[in-house]
N, C-alpha and C positions, 0 to 999 in steps of 0.2 A: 671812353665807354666801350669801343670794341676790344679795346685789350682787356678789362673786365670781364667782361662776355665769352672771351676767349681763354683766361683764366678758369671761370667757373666750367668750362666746356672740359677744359684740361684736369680739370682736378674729379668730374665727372667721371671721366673717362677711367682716368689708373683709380676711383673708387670701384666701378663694377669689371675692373681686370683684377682686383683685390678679390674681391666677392664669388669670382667664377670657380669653380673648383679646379683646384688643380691637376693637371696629367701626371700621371709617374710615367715613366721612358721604361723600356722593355725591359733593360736591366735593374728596376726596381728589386727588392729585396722585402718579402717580409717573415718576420719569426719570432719566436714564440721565447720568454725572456722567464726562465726561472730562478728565482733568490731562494740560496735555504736559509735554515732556519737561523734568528738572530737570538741576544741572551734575554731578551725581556719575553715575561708573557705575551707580550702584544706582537713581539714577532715569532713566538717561537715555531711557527707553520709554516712559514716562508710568504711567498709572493711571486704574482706570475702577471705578467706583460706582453703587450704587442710592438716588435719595433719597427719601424716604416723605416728602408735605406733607400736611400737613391741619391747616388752622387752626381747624376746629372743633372737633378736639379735641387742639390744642395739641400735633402730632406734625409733629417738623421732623428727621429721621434720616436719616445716612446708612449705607450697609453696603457691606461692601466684602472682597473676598477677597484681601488681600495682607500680612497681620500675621506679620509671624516668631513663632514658640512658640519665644522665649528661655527657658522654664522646660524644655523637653522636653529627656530626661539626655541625656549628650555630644554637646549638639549640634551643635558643629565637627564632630565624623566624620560625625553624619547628615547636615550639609548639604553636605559630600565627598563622600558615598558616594550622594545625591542617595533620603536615606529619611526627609528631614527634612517633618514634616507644616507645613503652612501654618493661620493660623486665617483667619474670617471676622471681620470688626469692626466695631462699630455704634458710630457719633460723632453729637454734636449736630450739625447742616448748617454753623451759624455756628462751632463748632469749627474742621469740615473745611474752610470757606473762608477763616478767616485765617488756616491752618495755610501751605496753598498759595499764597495771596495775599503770606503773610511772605518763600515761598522762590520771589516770582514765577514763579509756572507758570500757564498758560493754563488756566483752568475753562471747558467748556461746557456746556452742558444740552440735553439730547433730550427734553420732556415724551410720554409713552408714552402711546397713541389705544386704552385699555384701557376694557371695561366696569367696573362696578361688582364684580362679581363676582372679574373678574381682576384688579383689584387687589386686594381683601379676600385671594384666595387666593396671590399674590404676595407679600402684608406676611405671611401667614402661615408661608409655606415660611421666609421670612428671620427672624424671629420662633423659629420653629424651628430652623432652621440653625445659632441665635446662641447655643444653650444648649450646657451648655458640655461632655454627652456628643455632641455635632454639631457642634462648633465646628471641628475640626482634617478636612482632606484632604490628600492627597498632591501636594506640587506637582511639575510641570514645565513648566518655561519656555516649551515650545513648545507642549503638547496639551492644558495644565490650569494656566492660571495666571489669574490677577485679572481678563483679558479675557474669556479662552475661558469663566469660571463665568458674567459678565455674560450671554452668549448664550445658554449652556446653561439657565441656569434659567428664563432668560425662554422660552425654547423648550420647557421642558419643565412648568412651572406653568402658564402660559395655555391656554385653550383651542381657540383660534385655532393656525389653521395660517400657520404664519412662513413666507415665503420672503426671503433675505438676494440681492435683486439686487447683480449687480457696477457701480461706483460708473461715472459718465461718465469713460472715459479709462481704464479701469482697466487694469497693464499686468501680466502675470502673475509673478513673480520666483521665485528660489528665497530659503530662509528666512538666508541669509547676506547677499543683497543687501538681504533687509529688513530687517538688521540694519543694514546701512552705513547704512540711513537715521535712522537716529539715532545710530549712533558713528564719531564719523571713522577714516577707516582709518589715517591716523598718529598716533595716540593708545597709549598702555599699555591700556587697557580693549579698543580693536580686538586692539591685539596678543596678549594672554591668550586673547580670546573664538576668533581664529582658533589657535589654537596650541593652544588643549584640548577644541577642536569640529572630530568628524570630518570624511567626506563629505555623510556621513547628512545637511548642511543644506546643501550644494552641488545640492540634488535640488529642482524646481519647486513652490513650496507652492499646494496649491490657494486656489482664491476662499476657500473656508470656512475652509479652514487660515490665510489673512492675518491673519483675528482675533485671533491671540497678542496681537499689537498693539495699546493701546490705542485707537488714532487712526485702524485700519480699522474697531474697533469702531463710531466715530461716524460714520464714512462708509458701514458697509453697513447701521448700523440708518436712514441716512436714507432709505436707498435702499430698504428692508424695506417688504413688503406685508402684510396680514392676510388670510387666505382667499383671496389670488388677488388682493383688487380695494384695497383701503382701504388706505390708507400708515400704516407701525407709530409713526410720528414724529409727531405733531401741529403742534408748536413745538419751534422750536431758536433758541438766543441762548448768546451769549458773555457770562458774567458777570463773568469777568475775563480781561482782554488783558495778557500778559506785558511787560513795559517793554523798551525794546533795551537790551540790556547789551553790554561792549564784550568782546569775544574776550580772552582772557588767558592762551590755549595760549603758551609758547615754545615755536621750532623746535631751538632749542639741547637741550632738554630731553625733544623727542620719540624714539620708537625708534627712526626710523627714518636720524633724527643719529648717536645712540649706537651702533645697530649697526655703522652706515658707521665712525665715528670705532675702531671695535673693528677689523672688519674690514682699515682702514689698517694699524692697526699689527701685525695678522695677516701682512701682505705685505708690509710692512716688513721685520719678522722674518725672514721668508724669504727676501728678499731678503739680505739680510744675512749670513744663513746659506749659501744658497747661491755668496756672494762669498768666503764666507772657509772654505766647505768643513766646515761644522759645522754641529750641529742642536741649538736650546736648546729643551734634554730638557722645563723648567717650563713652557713652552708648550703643546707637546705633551701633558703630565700634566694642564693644565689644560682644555684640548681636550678632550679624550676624557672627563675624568671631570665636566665638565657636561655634556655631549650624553648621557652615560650617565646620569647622574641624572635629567633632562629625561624622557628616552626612557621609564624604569623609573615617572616621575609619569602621563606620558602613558599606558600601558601599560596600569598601576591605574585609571585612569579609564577605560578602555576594556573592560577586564574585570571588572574589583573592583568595579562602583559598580551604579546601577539609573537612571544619565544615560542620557538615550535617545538622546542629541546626541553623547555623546562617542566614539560607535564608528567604525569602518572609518576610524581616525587614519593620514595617510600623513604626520604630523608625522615617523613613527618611520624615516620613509626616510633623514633626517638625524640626528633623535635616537634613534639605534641603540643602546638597554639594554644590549646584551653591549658598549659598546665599554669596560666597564671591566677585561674580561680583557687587555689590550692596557699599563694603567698598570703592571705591572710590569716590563713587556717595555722600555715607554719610557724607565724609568728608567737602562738600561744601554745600555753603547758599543757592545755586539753584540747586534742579535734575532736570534730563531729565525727559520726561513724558513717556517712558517705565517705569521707577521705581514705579507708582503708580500703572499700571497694575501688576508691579511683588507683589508689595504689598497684592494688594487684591486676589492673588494666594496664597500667604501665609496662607490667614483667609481662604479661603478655603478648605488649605491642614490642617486646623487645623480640621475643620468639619469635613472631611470626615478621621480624626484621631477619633474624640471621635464617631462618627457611628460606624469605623472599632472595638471600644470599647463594644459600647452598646451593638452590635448584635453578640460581642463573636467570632470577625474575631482574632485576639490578644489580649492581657490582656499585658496592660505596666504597670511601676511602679506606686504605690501609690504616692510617691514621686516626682513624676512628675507635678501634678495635679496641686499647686500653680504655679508653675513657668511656665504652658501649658496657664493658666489663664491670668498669668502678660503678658505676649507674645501677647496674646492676644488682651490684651487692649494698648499694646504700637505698635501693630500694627493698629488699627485702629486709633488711636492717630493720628498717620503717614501721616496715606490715609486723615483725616480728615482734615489735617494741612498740606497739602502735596504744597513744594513751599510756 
């Protein structure tokens, strides 16, 4: 019975030595861990980390705010509707770098010009963060994602007063153009991201607001002071240099082929039609009732969802939701004469799409452009030949 007793005492004991927080030793180490960009959409931004060193007592951790919660229920609609939580995640360091070393992406390191203090209180918040009633926040791509938490915490655990100077050169953009800086604008990925992202990112992000980005991360913490006077960066080194890989986009395959190659046979058809005095109706029916389906996604995302990017959409100038009142009308040898007024609404909302262009209201896809064109001329086709 007493060795019992004396068991349960023991196992007691190394459970709340397990539980206690751990000390880091003076020569702790922590720093700031940027990945560029990888080849998919999903990474094409990169990624940015915390790593905790300390080889006295064998703590080598990374953390990091970017884990999808695949367990959280329907999470297709919540990351739709843009209500889907994000976790925080803690790897071994030599995990995290042959993870990214395997998918060649560029690792750097910022080691962080922190007391003893701030970092104990640093490995603590993340330590805490990491459990797993703390684990999950609300992401969004622009205000609150795996960079912006890099900043925020280290802004708000430390005790030191942060200032984030702007980097040499720095040139100010708005959050579209710093998107083109990691996805080409004739790509499927540019294409989507312009086409279900309103004005709202056509607007100048400030210096602070750059951070979304991993890679301004690394550039404003180097440029980052403590109290005014001390640089928040100690050391910076490259620990791993991404290899040249060879480009493997096709142009054949791009949008902004496909759309043109669409668009052709758009004005073909019309042509066509116009030569022989007819109008092929499945055209038409297909016309309308994609811009309508398009328009009615866009629509939902601009009201239905809690995306903060995807409002004030002048996508809807072309993909106009109602035009599917019009597919029955198309299907027969006579319309009504409302359809020729809706018509000439159309070339209208086309105009005041390429204004809302010219004068810098939205920037939409390059890719766009033939098929905004062919649209164009099969709508006045329409109105011309109308009946």
């Amino acid at each position: 019975m007493r060795l019992i007793f004396t068991l349960i005492i023991g196992f007691l004991f190394i459970d709340s030595i397990g539980a206690q927080q751990i000390k880091l030793s003076p020569n702790a180490e922590i720093s700031i861990l940027t990945v560029g960009p990888g080849r998919s959409l999903n990474d094409a931004f990169g990624h940015n980390a915390f790593r905790i060193k300390d080889k006295s007592r064998g703590i080598d951790v990374t953390y990091g705010y970017g884990e999808y919660d695949f367990g959280a229920p329907n999470f297709y609609l919540k990351f739709a509707r843009g209500k889907l939580n994000y976790l925080i995640s803690r790897h071994n360091y030599s995990d995290f770098y042959n993870h990214y070393v395997y998918y060649n992406r560029t690792v750097k390191e910022q080691v962080l010009n922190l007391s003893t203090n701030e970092k104990q209180d640093l490995f603590d918040y993340l330590e805490n963060n990491y459990k797993p009633e703390n684990r999950r926040y609300l992401y969004d791509f622009f205000y609150d994602n795996c960079a912006t938490r890099i900043r925020d915490v280290s802004q708000a655990v430390t005790k030191s007063s942060i200032t984030f100077n702007s980097p040499e050169g720095f040139e100010q953009k708005t959050f579209r153009e710093l998107i083109y800086e990691h996805v080409d604008k004739n790509t499927w990925g540019s294409f989507g991201i312009d086409l279900a992202l309103g004005s709202v990112i056509d607007q100048n992000a400030t210096p602070d607001e750059h951070m979304f980005l991993p890679k301004y991360i690394n550039s404003f913490f180097e440029n980052a002071t403590k109290n005014g006077a001390e640089g928040l960066v100690k050391q910076s080194s490259t620990v791993y240099e991404k290899k040249a890989e060879e480009d493997s986009s096709i142009f054949l395959l791009s949008p902004l082929f496909i759309n043109s190659l669409l668009a052709f046979i758009i004005i073909i058809i019309t042509y066509r039609d116009s030569k022989n005095k007819s109008r092929s109706k499945w055209l038409d029916v297909t016309l309308f009732s994609t811009t309508s389906l398009i328009g009615i996604l866009l629509f939902l995302l601009w009201f239905a969802t809690d995306h903060s990017a995807t409002a004030n959409n002048y996508n809807l100038l072309w993909a106009f939701p109602l035009n599917f009142i019009l597919i029955s009308q198309l299907t027969k040898n006579t319309m009504k004469n409302w359809v020729k007024g809706y018509l000439k609404f159309l070339i209208i909302m086309l105009c005041l799409l390429t204004l809302h262009w010219l004068i810098g209201v939205q920037v939409f896809a390059i890719a766009l452009i033939p098929l905004l064109i062919a649209m164009f001329i099969r709508y006045l086709y329409l109105v011309k030949n109308f009946n």
